[in-house]
MARMARFI-500298 format. One record per residue (C-alpha): residue in three letters; x, y, z. Coordinates in pm, whole numbers, padded with zeros to 5 digits, always signed. Layout:
<nodes>
ALAXYZ ...
</nodes>
This chain:
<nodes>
UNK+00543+00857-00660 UNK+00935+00924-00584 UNK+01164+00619-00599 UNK+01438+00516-00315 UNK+01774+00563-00341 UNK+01762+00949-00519 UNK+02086+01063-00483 UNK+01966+01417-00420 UNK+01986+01658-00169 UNK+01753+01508+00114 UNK+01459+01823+00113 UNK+01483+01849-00269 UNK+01304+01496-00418 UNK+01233+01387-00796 UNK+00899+01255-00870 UNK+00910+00939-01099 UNK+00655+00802-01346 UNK+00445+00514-01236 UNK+00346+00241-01467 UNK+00019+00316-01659 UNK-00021-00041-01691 UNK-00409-00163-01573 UNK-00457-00405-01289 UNK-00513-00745-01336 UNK-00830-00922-01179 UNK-00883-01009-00844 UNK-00701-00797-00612 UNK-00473-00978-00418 UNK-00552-01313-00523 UNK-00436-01331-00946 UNK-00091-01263-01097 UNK-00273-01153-01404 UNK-00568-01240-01621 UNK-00449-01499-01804 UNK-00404-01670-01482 UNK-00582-01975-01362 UNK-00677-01961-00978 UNK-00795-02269-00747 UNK-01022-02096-00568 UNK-00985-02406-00271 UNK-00617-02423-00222 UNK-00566-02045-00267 UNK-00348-02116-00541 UNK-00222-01942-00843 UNK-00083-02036-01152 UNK+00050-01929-01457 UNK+00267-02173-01712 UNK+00531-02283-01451 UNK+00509-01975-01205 UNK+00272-02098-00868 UNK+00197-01839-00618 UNK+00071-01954-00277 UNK-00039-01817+00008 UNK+00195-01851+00330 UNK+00250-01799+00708 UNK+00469-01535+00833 UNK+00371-01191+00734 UNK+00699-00986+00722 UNK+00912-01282+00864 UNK+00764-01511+00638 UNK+01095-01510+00447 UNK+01391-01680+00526 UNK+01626-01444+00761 UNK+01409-01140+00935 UNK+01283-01084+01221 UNK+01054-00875+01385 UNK+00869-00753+01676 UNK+00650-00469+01870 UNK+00608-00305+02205 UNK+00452-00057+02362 UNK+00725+00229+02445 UNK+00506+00462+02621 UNK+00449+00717+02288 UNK+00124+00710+02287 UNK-00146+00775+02547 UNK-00336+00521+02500 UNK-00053+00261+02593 UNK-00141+00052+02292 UNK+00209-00095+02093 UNK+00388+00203+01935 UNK+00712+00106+01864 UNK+00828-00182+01631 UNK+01143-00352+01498 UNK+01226-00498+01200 UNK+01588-00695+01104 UNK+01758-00934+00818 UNK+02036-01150+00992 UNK+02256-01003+00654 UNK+02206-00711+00468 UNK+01970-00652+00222 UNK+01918-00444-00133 UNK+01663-00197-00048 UNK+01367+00003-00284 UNK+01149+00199-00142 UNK+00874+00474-00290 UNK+00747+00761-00090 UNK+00507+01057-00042 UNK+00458+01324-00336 UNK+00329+01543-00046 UNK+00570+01877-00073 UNK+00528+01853+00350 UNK+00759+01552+00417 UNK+00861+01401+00754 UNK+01181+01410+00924 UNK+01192+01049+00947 UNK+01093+01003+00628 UNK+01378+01260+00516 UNK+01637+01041+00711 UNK+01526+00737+00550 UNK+01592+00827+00215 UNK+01917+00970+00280 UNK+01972+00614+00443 UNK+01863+00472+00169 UNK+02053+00662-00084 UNK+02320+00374-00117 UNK+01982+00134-00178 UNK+02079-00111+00105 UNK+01995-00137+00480 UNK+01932-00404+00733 UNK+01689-00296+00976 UNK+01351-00059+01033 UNK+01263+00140+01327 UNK+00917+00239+01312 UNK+00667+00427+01572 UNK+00320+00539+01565 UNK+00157+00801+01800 UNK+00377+01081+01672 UNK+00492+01156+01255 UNK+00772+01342+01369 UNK+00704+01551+01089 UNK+00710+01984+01129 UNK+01022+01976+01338 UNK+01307+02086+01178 UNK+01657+02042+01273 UNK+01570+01818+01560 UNK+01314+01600+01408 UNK+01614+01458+01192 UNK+01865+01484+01507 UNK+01584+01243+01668 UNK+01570+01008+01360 UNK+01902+00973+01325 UNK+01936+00891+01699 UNK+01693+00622+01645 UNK+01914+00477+01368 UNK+02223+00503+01542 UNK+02017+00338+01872 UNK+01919+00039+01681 UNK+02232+00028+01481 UNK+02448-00009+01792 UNK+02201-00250+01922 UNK+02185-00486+01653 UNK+02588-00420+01545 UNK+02533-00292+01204 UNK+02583+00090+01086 UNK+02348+00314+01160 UNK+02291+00420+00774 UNK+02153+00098+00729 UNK+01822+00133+00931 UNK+01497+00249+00811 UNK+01317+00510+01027 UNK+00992+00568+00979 UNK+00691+00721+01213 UNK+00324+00807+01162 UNK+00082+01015+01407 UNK+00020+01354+01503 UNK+00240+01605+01296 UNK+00347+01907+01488 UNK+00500+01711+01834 UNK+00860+01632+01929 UNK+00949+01273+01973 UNK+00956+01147+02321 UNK+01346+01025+02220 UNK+01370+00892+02582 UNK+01138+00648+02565 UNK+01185+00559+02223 UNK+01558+00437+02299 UNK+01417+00277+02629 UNK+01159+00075+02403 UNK+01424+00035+02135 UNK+01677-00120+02396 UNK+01367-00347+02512 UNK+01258-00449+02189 UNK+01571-00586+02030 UNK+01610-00909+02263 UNK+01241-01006+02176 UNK+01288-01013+01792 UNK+01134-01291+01666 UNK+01101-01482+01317 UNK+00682-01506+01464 UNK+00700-01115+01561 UNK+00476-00978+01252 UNK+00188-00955+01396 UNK+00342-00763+01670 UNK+00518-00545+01419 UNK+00255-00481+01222 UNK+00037-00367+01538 UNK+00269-00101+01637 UNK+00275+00039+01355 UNK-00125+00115+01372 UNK-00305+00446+01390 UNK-00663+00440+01350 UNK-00653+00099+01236 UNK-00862-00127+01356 UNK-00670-00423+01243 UNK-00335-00532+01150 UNK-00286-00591+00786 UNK-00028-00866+00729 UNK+00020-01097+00385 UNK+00276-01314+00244 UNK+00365-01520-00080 UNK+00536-01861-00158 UNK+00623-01814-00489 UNK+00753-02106-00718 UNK+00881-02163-01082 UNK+01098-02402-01246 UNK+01211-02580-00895 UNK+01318-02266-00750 UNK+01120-02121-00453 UNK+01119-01732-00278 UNK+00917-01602-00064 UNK+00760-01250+00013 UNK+00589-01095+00320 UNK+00488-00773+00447 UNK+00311-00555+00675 UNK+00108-00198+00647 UNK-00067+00068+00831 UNK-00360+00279+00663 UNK-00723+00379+00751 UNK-00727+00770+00683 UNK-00579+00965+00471 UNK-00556+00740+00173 UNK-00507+00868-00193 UNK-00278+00755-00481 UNK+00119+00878-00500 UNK+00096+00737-00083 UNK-00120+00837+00168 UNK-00123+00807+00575 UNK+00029+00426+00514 UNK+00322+00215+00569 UNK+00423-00047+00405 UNK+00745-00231+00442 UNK+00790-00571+00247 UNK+01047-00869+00245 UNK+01219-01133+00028 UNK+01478-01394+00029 UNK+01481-01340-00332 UNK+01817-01123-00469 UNK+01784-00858-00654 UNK+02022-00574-00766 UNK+01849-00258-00571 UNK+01828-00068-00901 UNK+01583-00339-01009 UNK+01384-00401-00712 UNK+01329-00017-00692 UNK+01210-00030-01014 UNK+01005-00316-00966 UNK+00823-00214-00640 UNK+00792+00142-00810 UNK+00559-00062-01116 UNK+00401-00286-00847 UNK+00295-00008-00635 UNK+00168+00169-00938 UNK-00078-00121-01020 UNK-00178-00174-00657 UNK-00107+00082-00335 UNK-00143+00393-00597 UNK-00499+00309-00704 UNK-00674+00309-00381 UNK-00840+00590-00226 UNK-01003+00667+00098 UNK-01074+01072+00138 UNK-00818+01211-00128 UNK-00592+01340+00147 UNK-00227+01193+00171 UNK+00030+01245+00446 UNK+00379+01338+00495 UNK+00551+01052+00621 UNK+00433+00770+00350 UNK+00672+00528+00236 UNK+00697+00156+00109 UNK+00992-00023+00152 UNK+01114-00361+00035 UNK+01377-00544+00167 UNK+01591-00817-00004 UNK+01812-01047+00124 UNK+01925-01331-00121 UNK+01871-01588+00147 UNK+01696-01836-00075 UNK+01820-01767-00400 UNK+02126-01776-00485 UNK+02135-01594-00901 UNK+02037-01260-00898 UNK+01703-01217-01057 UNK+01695-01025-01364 UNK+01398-00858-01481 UNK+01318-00984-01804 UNK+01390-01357-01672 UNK+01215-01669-01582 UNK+01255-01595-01212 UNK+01202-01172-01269 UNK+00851-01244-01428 UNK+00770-01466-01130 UNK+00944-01184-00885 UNK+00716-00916-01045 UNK+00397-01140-01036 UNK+00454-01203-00661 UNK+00546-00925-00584 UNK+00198-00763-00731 UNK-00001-01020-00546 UNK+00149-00906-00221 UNK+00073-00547-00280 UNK-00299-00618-00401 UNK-00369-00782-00087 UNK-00208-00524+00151 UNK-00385-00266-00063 UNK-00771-00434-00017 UNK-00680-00498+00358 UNK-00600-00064+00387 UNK-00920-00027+00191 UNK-01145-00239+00406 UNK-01044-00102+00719 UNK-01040+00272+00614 UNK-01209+00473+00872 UNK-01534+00406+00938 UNK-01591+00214+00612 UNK-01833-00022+00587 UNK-01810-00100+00255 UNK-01526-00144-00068 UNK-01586-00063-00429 UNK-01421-00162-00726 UNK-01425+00052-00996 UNK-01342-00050-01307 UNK-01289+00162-01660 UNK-01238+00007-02001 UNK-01257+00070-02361 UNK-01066+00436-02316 UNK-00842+00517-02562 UNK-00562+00429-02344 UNK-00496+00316-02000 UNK-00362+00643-01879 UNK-00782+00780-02003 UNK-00913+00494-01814 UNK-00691+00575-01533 UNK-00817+00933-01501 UNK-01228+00829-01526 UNK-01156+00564-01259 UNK-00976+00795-01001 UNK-01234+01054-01063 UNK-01548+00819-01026 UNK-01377+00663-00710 UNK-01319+00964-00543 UNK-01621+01168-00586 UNK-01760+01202-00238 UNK-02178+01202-00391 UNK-02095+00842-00507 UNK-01896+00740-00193 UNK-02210+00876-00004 UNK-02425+00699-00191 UNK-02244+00372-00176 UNK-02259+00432+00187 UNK-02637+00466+00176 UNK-02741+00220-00034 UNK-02824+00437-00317 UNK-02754+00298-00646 UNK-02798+00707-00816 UNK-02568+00610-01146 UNK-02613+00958-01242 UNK-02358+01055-01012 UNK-02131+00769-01157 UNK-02175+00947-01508 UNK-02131+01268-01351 UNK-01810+01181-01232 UNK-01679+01035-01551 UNK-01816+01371-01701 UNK-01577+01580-01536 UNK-01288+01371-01492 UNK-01144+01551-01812 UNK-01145+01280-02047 UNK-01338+01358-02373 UNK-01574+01034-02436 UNK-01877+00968-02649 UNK-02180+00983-02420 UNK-02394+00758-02630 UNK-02110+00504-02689 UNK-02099+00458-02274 UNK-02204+00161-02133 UNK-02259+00123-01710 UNK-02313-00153-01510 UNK-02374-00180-01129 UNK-02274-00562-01046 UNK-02373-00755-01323 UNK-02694-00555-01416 UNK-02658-00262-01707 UNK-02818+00061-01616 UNK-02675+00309-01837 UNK-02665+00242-02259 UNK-02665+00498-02560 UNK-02699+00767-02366 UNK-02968+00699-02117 UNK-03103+00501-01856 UNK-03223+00110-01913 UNK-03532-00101-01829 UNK-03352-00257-01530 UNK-03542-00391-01193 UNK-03428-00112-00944 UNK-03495-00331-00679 UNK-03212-00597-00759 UNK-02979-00300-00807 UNK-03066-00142-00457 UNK-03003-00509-00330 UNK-02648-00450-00507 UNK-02552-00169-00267 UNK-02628-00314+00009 UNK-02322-00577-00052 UNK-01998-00536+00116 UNK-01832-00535-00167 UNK-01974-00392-00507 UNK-01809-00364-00849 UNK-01891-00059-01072 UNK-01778-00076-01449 UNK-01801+00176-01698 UNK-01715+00106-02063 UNK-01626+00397-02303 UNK-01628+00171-02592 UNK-01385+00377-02780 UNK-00997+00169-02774 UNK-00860-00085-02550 UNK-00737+00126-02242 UNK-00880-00008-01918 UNK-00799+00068-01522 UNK-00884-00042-01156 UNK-00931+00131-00811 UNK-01060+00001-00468 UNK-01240+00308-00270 UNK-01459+00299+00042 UNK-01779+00453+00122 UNK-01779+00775+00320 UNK-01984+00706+00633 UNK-02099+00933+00957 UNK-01845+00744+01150 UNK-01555+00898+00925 UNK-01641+01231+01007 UNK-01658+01112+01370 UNK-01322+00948+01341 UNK-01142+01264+01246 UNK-01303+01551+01392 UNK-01125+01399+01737 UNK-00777+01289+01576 UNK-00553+01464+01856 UNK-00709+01362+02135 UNK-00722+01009+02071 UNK-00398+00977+01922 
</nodes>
C-alpha cells in the first residue's frame, strides 16, 4: 500500500511495507486473541482497554459532520455527492491504491494531504474522474476550492475523492451546485447519508463505529466505506474514510492506519482486480483527548486496538456485500514458517476462482483448496498438512480422511464458512475474508456502464 502525506512529486508515489503481522480472531468484533468478548453487550475487553460498539458512523465522534445528496451525476438519480467536515482541523493519514493507473482526484488528495492535515472530504460516485489529464485535477481542485470557500477553511485542506466510470469528465456544474446545496444540511446524524453517496454497486451502506475506553479516558472512532467489485489487497474499488476525537501526531496515525489496514482492508478479496481511485483516510481531531497519544502508550495500544476493530468490521461489511455474493469465507493459514508464508497460502487459496466457484455451489472439492496452497509458491511438507472445512478434518498426512461428506456438504451451504489449513512446520499464521463467485457477478459487470 502507499502511505499519506509522501512528499513526492504527485504522479511519482512510494509503495510502503505493510505489517506482516496475522489477524486476530473475530473480524470486527476482538482487539486480539487474548481478548475476552461478551458476546451480549457487544463488548470487548482487554486488561483496562474496553471497546464498545456505538452510534454515529463517521459522526460518531465528537466534532464532524456529514451529509449526502443527490447532485444529478449519476443517471440513476440515486445520492452521488457527499460531505464530510471537523468543526477544527484535523491530523490526517491516509493509504492508497498500488494501481500504476491512479485518479485525478486521488492525485489531488495526496498532494492535499502532503502537509498530513485537512478538515473536510468531498466525495462523488457515478464518475472516478480518473483518465483525464490536466483537467481531471483542474476539476478536483475546483471541488476543493468549492467546499473550501464554503465551509471557510483553505482549500488544501479538503479531501477529494470519486469512484465510477473511468474515462468521463466530471459534470463540475452540478457538482458545485450539489456542493453549494449540501453544506447547509451537514449534520452530526448525516452518516448514513454520507456513506450512501458514496455507493457504486453497493447494495448497502457500510457504516461502524467504536467507543473505546482505558484508564478513565474515553475516544471514539467512526467511519464509512464503499466496495462491492473490484476488491483485492494493496486497495481495491473502495473508500474508506475514518474519524477520531482522539490526537495523534499525523506521522503516527499514518503509520498506524497503514498497520491497521494491513491486518484488515488488505486481506480481503473479491475478484483480484483493484481500481484507481482507492484510498482510506483517517481523520483526527483531538476533540476528546486532550495528550497526544503516543504509540507505545497506554492510550496508543488502546488507539491501535480500536482502531483495528473499526477496520475489521468495515472490511466484513465490503466482503458481504461484494457483487453478487452470497456467501463469505474465512480462510485461515497457520503453522508456516512465518506469517509472511502463511500470508502468501491464504491470499492464494482465497483467490482461486475453482474454490470461490465451488463455495458458491456448495461443493466442498478440498482438492482445489490443496491445489491452491500448491501453487501459491510456498515450499510445505505435503504429508505434514492438515485441512479442515468448519470444524470437520478432511485432509491429514497426505490424503483424504474418513469424514461424513454429507455434514461437510451441509458446511457449504452456510453463509459463512471457515477454511483452515495447517502446515505444521513454525508458528506463522494469516487471515483473509473472500466471497464466492456467483452467476450474478458476471451479470453485475458485464453491464457496468450502462447502469452506472
Amino acid at each position: 500500500m502507499i502511505m499519506g502525506n509522501p512528499a513526492v512529486c504527485p504522479y511519482v508515489f512510494r509503495d510502503s511495507a505493510s505489517s506482516p503481522s496475522p489477524l486476530g480472531e473475530g473480524w470486527g468484533e476482538g482487539i486480539t486473541r487474548q481478548s475476552a468478548k461478551n458476546s451480549q453487550s457487544g463488548t470487548t475487553i482487554m486488561n483496562s482497554i474496553t471497546i464498545k460498539t456505538c452510534e454515529g458512523g463517521v459522526t460518531a465522534p465528537m466534532g464532524f459532520t456529514a451529509t449526502g445528496i443527490s447532485a444529478g451525476i449519476k443517471k440513476s438519480g440515486n445520492p452521488d455527492l457527499g460531505l464530510l467536515y471537523s468543526q477544527v482541523r484535523c491530523a490526517a493519514g491516509a493509504v492508497y491504491t498500488t494501481n500504476q493507473l491512479k485518479g485525478e482526484s486521488l492525485v489531488m488528495t495526496m498532494m492535499n494531504l502532503s502537509d498530513g492535515h485537512a478538515q473536510a472530504v468531498v466525495a462523488n460516485s457515478g464518475n472516478a474522474n480518473a483518465c483525464t489529464g490536466e483537467r481531471g485535477i483542474v476539476d478536483a481542485r475546483e471541488m476543493a476550492r468549492t467546499v473550501g470557500r464554503l465551509l471557510g477553511i483553505p482549500g488544501q485542506d479538503v479531501v477529494v475523492a470519486s469512484t465510477g466510470l473511468i474515462g468521463e469528465f466530471l459534470p463540475l456544474p452540478k457538482i458545485r451546485e450539489g456542493i453549494e446545496a449540501a453544506v447547509p444540511k451537514l449534520s452530526p446524524d448525516g452518516s448514513v447519508l454520507f456513506a450512501q453517496a458514496i455507493m457504486t454497486t453497493d447494495t448497502v451502506p457500510k457504516i461502524a463505529s467504536y467507543r473505546v475506553t482505558v484508564a478513565g479516558r474515553s475516544f471514539t472512532l467512526g467511519g464509512v466505506a464503499k466496495g462491492s467489485g473490484m476488491i483485492h489487497p494493496n486497495m481495491a474499488t473502495m473508500l474508506a474514510f475514518l474519524t477520531t476525537d482522539a490526537r495523534l501526531s499525523p506521522e503516527n496515525l499514518g503509520r498506524m492506519l497503514s498497520k491497521a489496514a494491513g491486518k484488515t482492508f488488505n486481506r480481503i478479496t473479491i475478484d483480484r482486480d483493484t481500481s484507481c481511485c482507492d484510498m482510506v483516510v483517517l481523520l483526527a481531531n483531538g476533540l476528546a483527548v486532550g495528550e497526544e497519544i503516543e504509540p507505545r502508550s497506554e492510550l496508543g495500544r488502546a488507539f491501535e486496538d480500536g482502531l483495528t476493530t473499526l477496520c475489521k468490521d468495515l472490511s466484513r461489511q465490503l466482503v458481504r456485500d461484494g457483487e453478487g455474493a452470497t456467501k463469505v469465507a474465512e480462510i485461515i493459514c497457520r503453522g508456516a514458517r512465518d506469517d509472511i508464508q502463511a500470508k502468501q497460502i491464504a491470499e492464494s487459496v482465497a483467490t482461486s476462482m475453482l474454490v470461490k466457484t465451488a463455495i458458491f455451489g456448495g461443493d466442498p472439492n478440498w482438492g482445489r483448496i490443496v491445489n491452491a496452497a500448491g501453487y501459491s509458491g510456498v515450499p510445505f511438507d505435503l504429508t505434514k498438512l492438515d485441512l479442515w472445512i468448519g470444524p470437520v478434518k478432511v485432509f491429514s498426512g497426505g490424503m483424504r480422511t474418513e469424514y461424513n461428506e454429507k455434514e461437510v456438504a451441509e458446511i457449504f451451504t452456510q453463509k459463512e464458512i471457515q477454511i483452515v489449513l495447517n502446515l505444521n512446520r513454525g508458528y506463522g499464521e494469516a487471515e483473509y475474508l473472500t466471497s464466492d463467485l456467483s452467476h450474478e457477478y458476471v451479470r453485475i459487470n458485464s453491464d457496468y456502464s450502462h447502469r452506472t
